[in-house]
C-alpha positions as CSV (number, residue, x, y, z in Angstrom):
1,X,98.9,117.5,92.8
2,X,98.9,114.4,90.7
3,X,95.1,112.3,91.2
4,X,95.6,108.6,90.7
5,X,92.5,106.0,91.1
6,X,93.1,102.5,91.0
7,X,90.5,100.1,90.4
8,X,91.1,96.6,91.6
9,X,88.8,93.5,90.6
10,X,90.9,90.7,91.2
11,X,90.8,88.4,94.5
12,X,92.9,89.1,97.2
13,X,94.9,85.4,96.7
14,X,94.9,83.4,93.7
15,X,96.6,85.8,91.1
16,X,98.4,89.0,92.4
17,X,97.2,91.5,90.5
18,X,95.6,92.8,93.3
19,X,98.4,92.7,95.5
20,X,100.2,94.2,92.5
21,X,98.2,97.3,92.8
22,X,98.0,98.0,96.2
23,X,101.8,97.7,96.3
24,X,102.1,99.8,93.7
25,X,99.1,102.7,95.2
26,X,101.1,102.4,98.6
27,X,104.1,103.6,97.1
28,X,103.0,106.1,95.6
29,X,101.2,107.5,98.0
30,X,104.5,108.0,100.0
31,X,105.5,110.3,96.7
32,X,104.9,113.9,97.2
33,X,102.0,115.4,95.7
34,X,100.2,112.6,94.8
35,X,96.6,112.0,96.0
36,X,95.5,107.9,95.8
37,X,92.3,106.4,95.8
38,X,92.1,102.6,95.3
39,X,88.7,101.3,94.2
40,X,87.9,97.5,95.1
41,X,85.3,95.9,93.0
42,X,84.3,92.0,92.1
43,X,86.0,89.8,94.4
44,X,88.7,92.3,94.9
45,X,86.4,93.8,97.9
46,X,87.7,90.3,99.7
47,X,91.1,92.2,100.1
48,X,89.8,94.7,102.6
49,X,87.9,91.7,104.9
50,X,89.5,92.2,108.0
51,X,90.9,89.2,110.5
52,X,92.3,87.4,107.4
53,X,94.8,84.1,108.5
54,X,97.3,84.1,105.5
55,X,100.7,81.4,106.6
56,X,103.4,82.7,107.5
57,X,105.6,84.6,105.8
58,X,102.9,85.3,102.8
59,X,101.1,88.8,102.0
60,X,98.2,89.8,104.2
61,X,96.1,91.9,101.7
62,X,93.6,93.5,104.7
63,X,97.1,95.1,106.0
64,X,98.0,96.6,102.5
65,X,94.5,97.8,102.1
66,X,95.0,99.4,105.7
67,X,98.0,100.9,104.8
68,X,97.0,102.3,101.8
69,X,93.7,103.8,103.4
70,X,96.1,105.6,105.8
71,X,97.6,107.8,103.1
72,X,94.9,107.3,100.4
73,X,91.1,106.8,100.0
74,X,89.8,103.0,99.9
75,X,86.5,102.8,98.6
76,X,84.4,99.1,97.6
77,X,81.7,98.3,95.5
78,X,78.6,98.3,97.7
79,X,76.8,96.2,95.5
80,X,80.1,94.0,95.3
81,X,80.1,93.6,98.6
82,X,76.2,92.4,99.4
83,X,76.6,90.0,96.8
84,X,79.8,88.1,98.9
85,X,77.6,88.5,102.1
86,X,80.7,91.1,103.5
87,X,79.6,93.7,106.2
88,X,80.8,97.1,106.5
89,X,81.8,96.0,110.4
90,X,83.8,93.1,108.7
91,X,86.4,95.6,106.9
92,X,90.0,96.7,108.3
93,X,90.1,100.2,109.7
94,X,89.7,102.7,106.4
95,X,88.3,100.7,103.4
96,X,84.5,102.4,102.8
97,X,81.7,101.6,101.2
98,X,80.8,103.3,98.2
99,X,78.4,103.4,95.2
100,X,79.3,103.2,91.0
101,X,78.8,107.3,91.5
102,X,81.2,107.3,93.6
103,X,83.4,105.2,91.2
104,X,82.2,107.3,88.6
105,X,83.3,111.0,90.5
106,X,86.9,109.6,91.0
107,X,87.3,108.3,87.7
108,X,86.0,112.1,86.4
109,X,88.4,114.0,89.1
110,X,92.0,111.3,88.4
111,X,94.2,112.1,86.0
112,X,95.5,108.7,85.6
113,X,93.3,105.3,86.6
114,X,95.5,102.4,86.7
115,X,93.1,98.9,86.1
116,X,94.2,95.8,87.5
C-alpha cells in the first residue's frame, strides 16, 4: 500500500490549487492500494465548511472534501480553524479536526506528500 498525504493551504475559490488537489486525492483514492489523507491548513480549512452556495454549474469544494473523506482521511488545522471562527459542527460529514502532531504523524508515515 502506497501512503499519500496532501496538504492543502489555499482557499477553496479564488485560485484552484485547492480544488486541484482534492481532484487529484479523489482519484487516487479510487486506485487500488493507495491510502489518502488530505490535510487542510490556512484558509484551505474553508473548503470543508459545509452548506456552501457556489452558482450553478461551478465546483462545490465541501462535496469534494466529502467525497474524498469517504475513501480517505480529511483532517484540518485546529488552530486554522479557531482563527476563521469555523466550528467542528459547521464541517461536511468526514473532514476532522486535528493538531500539527497529527500533521506531523502523517507526514512521518506517507511516502509521498503532495503540497498545494
Amino acid at each position: 500500500m502506497t501512503a499519500t498525504l496532501f496538504i492543502l493551504n489555499d482557499p477553496p475559490y479564488g485560485t484552484e490549487r485547492s480544488y486541484n488537489g482534492l481532484r487529484l486525492a479523489k482519484a487516487l483514492a479510487k486506485q487500488p492500494d493507495q491510502q489518502v489523507r488530505v490535510f487542510l491548513m490556512g484558509d484551505a480549512v474553508a473548503c470543508a465548511k459545509a452548506g456552501q452556495k457556489v452558482p450553478e454549474g461551478y465546483y462545490n469544494a465541501g462535496d469534494i472534501v466529502k467525497m474524498v473523506a469517504t475513501t480517505g482521511e480529511v483532517g484540518l488545522c485546529g488552530t486554522c480553524l479557531t482563527a476563521r471562527g469555523i466550528e467542528d459542527g459547521e464541517l461536511v460529514a468526514g473532514a476532522t479536526r486535528k493538531t500539527l502532531n497529527d500533521l506531523a504523524a502523517w507526514t512521518a508515515t506517507a511516502d509521498k506528500v503532495l503540497v498545494f
